[in-house]
Structure formats: structure tokens, C-alpha cells
BAFIMAR-76962 format. One record per atom (N, C-alpha, C, O): residue in three letters; atom name; z, x, y; residue number from 1. Coordinates in Angstrom, 2 decimals, decimal comma, always signed. Atoms other than C-alpha are relative to their C-alpha. Layout:
BEGIN
(ALA CA (Z X Y) NUM)
...
END
This chain:
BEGIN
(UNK N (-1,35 -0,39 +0,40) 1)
(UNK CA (-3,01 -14,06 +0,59) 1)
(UNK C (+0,15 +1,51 +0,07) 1)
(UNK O (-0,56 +2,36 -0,46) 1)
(UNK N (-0,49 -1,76 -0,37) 2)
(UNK CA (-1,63 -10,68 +1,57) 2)
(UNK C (+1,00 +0,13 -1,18) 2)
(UNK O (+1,94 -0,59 -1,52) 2)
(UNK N (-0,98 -0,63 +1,01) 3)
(UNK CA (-0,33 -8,37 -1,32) 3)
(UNK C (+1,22 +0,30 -0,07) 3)
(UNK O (+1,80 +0,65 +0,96) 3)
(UNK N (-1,70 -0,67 -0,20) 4)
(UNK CA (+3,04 -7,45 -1,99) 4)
(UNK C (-0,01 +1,08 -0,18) 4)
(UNK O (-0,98 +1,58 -0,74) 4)
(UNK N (+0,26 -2,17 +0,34) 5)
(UNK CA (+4,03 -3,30 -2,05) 5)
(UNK C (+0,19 -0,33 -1,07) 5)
(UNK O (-0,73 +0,46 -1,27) 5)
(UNK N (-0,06 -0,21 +1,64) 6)
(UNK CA (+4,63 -3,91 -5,98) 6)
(UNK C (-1,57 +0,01 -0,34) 6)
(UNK O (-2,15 +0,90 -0,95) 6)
(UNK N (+1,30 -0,46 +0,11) 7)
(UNK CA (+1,02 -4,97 -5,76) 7)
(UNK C (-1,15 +1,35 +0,54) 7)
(UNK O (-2,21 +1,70 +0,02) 7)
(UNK N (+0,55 -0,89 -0,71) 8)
(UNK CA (-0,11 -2,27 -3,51) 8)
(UNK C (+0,17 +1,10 -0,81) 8)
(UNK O (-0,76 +1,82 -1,17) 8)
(UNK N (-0,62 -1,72 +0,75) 9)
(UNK CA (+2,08 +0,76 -5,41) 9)
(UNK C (-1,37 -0,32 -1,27) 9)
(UNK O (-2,22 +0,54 -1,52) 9)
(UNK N (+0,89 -0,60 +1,17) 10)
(UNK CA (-0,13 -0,43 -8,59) 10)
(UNK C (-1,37 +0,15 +0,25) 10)
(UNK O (-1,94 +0,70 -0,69) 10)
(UNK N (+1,06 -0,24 -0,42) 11)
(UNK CA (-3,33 -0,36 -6,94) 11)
(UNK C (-0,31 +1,03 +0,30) 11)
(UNK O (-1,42 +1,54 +0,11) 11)
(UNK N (+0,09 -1,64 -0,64) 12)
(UNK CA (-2,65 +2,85 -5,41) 12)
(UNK C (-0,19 +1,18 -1,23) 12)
(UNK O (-1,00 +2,08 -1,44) 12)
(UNK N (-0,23 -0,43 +1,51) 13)
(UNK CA (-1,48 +3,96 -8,78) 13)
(UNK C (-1,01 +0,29 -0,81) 13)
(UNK O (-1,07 +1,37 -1,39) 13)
(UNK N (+1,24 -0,02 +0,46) 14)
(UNK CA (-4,77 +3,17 -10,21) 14)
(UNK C (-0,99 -0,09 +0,61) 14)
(UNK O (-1,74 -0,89 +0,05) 14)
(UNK N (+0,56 -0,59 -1,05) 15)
(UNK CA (-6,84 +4,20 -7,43) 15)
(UNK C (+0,00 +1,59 -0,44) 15)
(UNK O (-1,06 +2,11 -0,79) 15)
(UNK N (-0,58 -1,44 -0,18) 16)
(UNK CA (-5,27 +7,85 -7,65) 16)
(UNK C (-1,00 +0,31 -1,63) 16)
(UNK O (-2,02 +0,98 -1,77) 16)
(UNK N (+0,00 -0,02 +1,18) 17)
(UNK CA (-5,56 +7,47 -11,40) 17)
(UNK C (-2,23 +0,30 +0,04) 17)
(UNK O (-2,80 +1,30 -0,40) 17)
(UNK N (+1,35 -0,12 +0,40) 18)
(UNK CA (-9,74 +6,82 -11,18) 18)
(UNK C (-0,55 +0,94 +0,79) 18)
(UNK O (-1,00 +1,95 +0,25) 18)
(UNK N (+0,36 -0,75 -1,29) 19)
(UNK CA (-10,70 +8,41 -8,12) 19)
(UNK C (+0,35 +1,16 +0,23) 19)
(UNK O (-0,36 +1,68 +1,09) 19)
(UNK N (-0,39 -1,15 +0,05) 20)
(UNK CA (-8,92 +11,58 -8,44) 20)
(UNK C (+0,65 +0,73 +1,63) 20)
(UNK O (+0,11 +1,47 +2,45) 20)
(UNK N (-0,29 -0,46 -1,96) 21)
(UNK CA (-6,70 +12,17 -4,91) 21)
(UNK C (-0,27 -1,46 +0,74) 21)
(UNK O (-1,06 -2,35 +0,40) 21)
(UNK N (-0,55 +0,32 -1,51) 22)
(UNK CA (-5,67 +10,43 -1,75) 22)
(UNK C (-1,18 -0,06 +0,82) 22)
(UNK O (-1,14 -0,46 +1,98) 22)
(UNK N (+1,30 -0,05 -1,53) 23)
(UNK CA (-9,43 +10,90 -0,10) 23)
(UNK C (-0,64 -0,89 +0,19) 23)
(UNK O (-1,37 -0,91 +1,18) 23)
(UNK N (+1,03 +1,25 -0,55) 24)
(UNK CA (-11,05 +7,52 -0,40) 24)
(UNK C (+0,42 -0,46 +0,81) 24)
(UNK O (+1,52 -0,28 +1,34) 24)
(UNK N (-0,16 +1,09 -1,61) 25)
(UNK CA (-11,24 +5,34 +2,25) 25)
(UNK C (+0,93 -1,00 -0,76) 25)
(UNK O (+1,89 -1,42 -0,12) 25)
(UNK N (-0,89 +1,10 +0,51) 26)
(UNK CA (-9,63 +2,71 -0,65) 26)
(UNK C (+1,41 +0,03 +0,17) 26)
(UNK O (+2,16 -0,86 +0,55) 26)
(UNK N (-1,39 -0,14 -0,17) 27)
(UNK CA (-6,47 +4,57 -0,82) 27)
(UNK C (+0,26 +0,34 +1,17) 27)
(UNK O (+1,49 +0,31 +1,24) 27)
(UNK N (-0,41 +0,23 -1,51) 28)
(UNK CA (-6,20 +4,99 +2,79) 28)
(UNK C (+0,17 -1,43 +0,37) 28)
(UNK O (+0,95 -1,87 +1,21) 28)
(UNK N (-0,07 +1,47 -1,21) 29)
(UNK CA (-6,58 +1,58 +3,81) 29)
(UNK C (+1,29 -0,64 -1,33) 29)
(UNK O (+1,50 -1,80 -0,97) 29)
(UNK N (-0,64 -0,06 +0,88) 30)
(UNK CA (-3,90 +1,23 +0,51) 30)
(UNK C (+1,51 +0,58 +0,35) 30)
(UNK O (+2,52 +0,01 -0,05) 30)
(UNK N (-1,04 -0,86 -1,20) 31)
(UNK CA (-1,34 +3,19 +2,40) 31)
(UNK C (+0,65 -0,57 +1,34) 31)
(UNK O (+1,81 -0,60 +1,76) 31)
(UNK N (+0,03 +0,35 -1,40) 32)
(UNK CA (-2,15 +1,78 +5,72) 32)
(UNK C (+0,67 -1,72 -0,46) 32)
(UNK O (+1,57 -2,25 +0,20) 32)
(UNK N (-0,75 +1,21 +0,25) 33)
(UNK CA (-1,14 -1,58 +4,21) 33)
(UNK C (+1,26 -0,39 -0,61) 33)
(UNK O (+1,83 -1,48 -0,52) 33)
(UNK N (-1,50 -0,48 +0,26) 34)
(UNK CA (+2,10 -0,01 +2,43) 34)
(UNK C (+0,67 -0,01 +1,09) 34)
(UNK O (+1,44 -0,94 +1,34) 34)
(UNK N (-0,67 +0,22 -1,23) 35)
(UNK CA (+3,25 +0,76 +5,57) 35)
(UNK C (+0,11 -0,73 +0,64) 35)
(UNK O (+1,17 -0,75 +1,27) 35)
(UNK N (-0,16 +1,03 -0,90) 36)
(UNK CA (+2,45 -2,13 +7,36) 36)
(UNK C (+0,85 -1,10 -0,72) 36)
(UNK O (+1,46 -1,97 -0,10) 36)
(UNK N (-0,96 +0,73 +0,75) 37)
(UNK CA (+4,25 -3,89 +4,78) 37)
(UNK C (+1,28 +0,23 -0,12) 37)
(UNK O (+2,02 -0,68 -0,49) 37)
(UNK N (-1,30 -0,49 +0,32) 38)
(UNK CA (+7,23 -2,15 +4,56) 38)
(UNK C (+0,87 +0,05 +1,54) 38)
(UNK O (+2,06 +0,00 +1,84) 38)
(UNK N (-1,01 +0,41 -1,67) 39)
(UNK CA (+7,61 -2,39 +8,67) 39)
(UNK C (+0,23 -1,44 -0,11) 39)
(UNK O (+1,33 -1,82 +0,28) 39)
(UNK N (+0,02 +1,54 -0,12) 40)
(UNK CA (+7,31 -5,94 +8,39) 40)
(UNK C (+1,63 -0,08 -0,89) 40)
(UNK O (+2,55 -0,70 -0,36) 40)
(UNK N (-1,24 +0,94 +0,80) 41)
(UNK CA (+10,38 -6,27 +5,30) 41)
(UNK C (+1,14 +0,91 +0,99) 41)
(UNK O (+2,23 +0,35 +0,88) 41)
(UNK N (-0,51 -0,55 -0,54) 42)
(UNK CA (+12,13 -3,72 +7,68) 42)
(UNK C (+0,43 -1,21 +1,22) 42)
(UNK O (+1,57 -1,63 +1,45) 42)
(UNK N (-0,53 +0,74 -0,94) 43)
(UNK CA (+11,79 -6,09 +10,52) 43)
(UNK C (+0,56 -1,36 -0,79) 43)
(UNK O (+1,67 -1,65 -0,33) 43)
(UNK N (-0,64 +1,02 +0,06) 44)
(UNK CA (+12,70 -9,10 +8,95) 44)
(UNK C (+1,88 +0,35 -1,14) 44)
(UNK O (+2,48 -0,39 -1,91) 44)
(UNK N (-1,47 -0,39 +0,51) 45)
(UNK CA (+16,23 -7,52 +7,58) 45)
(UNK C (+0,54 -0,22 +1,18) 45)
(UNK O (+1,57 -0,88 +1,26) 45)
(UNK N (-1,18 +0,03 -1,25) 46)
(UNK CA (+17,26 -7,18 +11,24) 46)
(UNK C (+0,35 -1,06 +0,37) 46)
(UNK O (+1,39 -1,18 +1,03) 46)
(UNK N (+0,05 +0,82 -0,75) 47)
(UNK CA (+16,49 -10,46 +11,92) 47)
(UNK C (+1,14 -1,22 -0,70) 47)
(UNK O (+1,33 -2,28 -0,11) 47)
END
């Protein structure tokens, strides 16, 4: 099951929160799946 961005934002959220910064590999690939999520609800509006 693939997350939803509500799940993602709080992961990121508390990511940032333990980890201190944007430099793990967690919150990159955290990001990388924001975005890919957010093209996806993008494409299915047009459709």
C-alpha cells in the first residue's frame, strides 16, 4: 500500500524533527515520493 502526502508530510515532519535537516537519504526518498504523489493527484484532476 502506497502512502498518502498526509502520510508522507507527517513522516517528513518527524524525520526533520529526529534527524535534524533534509540530509538523510530517508527524507530524500520522503520528498521524492511527495512529489511523485502530488504528479499523480495532478494528473488524475485532468482526467
Amino acid at each position: 500500500r502506497l502512502m498518502s502526502v498526509k502520510e508522507v508530510e507527517k513522516r517528513l515532519a518527524r524525520a526533520k524533527a529526529h534527524m535534524g535537516g533534509d540530509s538523510s537519504v530517508y527524507v530524500k526518498h520522503l520528498l521524492a515520493r511527495k512529489a511523485e504523489l502530488e504528479s499523480l493527484k495532478d494528473r488524475n484532476k485532468e482526467i
